[in-house]
C-alpha positions as protocol buffer text, in pm:
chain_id: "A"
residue {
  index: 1
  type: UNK
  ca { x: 22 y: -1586 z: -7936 }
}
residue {
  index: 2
  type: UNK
  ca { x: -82 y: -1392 z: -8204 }
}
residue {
  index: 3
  type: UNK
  ca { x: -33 y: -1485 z: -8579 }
}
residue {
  index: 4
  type: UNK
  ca { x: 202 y: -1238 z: -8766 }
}
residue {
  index: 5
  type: UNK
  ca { x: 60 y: -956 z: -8929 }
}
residue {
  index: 6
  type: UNK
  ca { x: -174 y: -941 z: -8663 }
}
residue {
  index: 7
  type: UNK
  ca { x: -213 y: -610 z: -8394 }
}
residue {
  index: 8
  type: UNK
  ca { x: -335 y: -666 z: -8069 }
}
residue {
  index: 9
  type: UNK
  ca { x: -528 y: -306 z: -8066 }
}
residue {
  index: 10
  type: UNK
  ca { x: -736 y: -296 z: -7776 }
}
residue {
  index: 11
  type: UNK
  ca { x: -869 y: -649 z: -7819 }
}
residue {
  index: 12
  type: UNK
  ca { x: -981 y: -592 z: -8173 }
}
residue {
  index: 13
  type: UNK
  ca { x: -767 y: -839 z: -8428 }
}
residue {
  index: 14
  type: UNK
  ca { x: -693 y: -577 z: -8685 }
}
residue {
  index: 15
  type: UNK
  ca { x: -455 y: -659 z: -8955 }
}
residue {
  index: 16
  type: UNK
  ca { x: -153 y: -397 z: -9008 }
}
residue {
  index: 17
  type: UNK
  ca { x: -309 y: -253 z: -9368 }
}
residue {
  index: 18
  type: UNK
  ca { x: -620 y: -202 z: -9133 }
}
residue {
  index: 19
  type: UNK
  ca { x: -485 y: -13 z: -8840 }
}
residue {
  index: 20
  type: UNK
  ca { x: -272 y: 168 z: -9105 }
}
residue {
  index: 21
  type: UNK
  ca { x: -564 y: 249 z: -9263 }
}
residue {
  index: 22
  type: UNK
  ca { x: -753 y: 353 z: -8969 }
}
residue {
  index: 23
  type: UNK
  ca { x: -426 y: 593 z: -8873 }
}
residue {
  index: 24
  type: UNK
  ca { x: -441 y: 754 z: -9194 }
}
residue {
  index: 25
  type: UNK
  ca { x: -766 y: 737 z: -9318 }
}
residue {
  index: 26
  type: UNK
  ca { x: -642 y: 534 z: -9627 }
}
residue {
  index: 27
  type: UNK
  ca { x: -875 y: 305 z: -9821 }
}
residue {
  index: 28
  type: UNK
  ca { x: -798 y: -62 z: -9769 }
}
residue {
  index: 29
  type: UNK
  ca { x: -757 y: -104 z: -10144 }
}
residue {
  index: 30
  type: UNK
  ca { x: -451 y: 93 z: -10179 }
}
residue {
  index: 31
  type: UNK
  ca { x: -224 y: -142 z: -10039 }
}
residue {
  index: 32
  type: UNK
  ca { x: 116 y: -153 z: -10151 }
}
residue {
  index: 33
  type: UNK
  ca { x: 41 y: -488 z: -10376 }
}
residue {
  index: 34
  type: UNK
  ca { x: -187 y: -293 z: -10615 }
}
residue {
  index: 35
  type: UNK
  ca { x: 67 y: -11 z: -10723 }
}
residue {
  index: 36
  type: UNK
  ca { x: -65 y: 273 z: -10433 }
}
residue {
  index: 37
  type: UNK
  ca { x: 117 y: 430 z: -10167 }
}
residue {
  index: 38
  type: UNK
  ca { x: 282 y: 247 z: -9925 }
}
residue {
  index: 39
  type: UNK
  ca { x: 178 y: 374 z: -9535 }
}
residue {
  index: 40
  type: UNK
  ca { x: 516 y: 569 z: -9502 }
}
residue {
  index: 41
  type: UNK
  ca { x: 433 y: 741 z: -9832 }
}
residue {
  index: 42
  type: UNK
  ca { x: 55 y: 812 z: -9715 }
}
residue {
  index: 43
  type: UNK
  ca { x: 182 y: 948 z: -9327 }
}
residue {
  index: 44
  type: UNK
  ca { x: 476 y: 1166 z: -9493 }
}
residue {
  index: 45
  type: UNK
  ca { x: 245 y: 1364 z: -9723 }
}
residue {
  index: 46
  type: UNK
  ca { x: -102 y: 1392 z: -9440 }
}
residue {
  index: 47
  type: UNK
  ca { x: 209 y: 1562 z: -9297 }
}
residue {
  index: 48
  type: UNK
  ca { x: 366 y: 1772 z: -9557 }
}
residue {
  index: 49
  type: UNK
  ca { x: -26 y: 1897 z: -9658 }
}
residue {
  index: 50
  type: UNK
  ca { x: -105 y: 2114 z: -9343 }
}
residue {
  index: 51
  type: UNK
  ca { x: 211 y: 2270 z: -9196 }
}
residue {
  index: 52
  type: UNK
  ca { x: -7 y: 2586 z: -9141 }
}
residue {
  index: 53
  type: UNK
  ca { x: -144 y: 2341 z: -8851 }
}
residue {
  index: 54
  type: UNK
  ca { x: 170 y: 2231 z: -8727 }
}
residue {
  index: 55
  type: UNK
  ca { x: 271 y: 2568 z: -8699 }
}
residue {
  index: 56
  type: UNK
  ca { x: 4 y: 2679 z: -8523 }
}
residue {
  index: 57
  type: UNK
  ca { x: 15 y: 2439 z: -8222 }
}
residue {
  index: 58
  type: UNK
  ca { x: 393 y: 2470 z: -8213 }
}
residue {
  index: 59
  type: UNK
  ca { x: 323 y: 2925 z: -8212 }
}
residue {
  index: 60
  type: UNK
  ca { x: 65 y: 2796 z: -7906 }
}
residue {
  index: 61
  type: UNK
  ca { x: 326 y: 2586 z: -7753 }
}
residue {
  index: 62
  type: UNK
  ca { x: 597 y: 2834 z: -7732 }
}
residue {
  index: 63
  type: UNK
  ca { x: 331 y: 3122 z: -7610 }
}
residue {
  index: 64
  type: UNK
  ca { x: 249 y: 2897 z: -7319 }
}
residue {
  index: 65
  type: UNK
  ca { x: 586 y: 2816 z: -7206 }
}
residue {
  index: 66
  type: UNK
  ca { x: 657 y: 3235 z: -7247 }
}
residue {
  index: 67
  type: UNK
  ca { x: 339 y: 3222 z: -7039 }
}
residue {
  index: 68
  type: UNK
  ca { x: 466 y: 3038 z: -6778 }
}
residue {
  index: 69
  type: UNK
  ca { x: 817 y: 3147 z: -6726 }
}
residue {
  index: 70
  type: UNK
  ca { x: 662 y: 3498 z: -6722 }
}
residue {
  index: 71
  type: UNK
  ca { x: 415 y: 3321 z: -6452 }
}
residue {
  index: 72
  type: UNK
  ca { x: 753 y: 3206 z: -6269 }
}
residue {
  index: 73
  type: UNK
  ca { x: 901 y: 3545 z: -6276 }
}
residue {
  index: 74
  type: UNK
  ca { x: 580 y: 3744 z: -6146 }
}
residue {
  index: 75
  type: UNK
  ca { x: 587 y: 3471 z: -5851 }
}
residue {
  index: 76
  type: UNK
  ca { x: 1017 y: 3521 z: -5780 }
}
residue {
  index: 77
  type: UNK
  ca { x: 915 y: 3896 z: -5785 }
}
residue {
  index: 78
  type: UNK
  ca { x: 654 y: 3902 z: -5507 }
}
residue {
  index: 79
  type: UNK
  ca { x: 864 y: 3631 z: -5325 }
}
residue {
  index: 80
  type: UNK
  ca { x: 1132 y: 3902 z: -5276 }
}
residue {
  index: 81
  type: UNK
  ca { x: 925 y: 4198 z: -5141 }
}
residue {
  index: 82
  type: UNK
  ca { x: 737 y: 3950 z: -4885 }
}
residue {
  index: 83
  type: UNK
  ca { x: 1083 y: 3825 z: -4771 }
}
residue {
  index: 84
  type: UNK
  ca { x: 1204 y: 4186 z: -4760 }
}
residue {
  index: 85
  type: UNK
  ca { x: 860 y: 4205 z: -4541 }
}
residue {
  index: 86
  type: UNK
  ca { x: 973 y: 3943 z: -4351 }
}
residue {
  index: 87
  type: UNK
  ca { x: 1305 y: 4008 z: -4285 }
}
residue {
  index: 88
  type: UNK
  ca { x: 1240 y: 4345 z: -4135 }
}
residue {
  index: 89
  type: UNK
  ca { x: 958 y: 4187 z: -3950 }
}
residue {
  index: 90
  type: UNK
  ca { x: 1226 y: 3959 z: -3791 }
}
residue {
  index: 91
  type: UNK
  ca { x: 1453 y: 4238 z: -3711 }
}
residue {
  index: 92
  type: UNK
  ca { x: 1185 y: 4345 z: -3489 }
}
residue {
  index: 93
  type: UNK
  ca { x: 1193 y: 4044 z: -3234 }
}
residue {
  index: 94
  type: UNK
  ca { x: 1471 y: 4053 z: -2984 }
}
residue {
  index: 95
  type: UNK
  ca { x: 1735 y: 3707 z: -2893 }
}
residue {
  index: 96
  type: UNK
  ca { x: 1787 y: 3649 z: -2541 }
}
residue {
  index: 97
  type: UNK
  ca { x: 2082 y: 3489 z: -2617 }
}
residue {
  index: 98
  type: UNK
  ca { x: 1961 y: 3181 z: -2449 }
}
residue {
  index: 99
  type: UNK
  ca { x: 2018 y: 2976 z: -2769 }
}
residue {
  index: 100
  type: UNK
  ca { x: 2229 y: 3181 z: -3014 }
}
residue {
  index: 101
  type: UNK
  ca { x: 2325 y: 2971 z: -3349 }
}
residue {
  index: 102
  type: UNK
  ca { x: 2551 y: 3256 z: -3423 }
}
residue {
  index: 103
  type: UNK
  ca { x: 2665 y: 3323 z: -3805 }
}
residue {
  index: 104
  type: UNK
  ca { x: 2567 y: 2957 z: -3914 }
}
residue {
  index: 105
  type: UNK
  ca { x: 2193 y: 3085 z: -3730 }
}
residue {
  index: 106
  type: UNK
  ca { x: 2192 y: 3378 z: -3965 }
}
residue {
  index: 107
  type: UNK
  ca { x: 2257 y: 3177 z: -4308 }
}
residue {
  index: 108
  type: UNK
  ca { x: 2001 y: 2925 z: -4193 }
}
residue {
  index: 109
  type: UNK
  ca { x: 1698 y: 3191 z: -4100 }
}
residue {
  index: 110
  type: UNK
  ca { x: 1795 y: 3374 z: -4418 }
}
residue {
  index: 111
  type: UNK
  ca { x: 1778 y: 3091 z: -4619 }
}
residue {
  index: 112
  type: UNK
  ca { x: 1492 y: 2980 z: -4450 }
}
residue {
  index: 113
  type: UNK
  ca { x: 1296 y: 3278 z: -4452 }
}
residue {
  index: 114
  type: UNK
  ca { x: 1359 y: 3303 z: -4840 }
}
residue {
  index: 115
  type: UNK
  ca { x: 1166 y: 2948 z: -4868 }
}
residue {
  index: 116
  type: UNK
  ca { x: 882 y: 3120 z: -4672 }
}
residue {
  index: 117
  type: UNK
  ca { x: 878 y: 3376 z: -4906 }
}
residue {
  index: 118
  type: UNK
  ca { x: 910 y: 3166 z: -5168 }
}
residue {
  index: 119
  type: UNK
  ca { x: 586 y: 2921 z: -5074 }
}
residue {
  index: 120
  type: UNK
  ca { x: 341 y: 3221 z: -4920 }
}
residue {
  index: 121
  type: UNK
  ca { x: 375 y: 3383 z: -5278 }
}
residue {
  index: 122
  type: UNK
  ca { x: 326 y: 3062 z: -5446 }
}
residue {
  index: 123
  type: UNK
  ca { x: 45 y: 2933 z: -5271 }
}
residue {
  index: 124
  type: UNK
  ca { x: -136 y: 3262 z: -5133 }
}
residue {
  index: 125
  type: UNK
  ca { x: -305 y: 3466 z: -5324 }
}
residue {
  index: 126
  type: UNK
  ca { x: -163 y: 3829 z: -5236 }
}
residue {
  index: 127
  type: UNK
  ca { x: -240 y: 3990 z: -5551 }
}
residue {
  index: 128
  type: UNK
  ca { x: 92 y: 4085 z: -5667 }
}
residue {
  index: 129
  type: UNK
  ca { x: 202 y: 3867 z: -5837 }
}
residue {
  index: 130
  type: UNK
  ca { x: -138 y: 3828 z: -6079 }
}
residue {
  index: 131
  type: UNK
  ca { x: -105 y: 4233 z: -6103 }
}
residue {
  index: 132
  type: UNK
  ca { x: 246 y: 4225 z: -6248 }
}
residue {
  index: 133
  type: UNK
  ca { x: 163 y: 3921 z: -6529 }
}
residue {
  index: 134
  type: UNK
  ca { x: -203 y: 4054 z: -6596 }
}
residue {
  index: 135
  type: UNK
  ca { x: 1 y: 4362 z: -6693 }
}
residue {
  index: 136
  type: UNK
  ca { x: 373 y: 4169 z: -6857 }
}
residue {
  index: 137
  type: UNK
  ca { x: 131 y: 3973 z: -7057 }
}
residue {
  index: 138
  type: UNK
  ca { x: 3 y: 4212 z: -7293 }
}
residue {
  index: 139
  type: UNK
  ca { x: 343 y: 4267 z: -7401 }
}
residue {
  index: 140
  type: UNK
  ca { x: 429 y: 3969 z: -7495 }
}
């Protein structure tokens, strides 16, 4: 057990006024007992100082999200011309009629043939898909 007032921080016994202190870069003498800041008081203005910084990662945050659902979009976009590809390709091969799923048969291959399209445009590297963000992104 630990005594009270007493962190385990990686092994280290500090004290809470010296892991505060640490945190915030405060000295140790301005504890609460000799009139100075309490830690809440000390965190609340570090934060209120430099909202200019704040700002900034939370500008860089929302520019990488647009990022990547522009990303997401490029990919949906080549998905659909390589299962239009791929759809016409299938028209191509003849059923013998041998084993004929019927309508259910169709839903399935179209469905299925959408997740082909789906994963060959997320994991190859066709080219359209870069072309269209290289060129959406400098818009944004």
């Amino acid at each position: 057990m630990n005594a009270q007032g007493i962190l385990p921080v990686n092994g280290a016994g500090y004290d809470n006024i010296d892991y505060a202190a640490k945190l915030v870069r405060v000295h140790r003498g301005a504890e609460r007992s000799e009139g100075g800041p309490s830690f809440e008081e000390t965190l609340s203005s570090a934060l209120r100082s430099n909202p200019a910084s704040l700002s900034a990662r939370e500008k860089t945050g929302k520019a990488e999200k647009e990022q990547k659902r522009l990303w997401d979009a490029c990919i949906e976009m080549e998905s659909l011309l390589v299962g239009r590809m791929m759809k016409e390709m299938r028209k191509t091969v003849e059923k013998t009629g041998w084993i004929n799923g019927g309508h259910a048969e169709e839903i399935f291959e179209d469905m299925l043939y959408d997740e082909y399209s789906l994963d060959i445009s997320r994991n190859s590297n066709l080219g359209l898909a870069k072309m269209l963000y290289e060129d959406m992104k400098r818009r944004l």
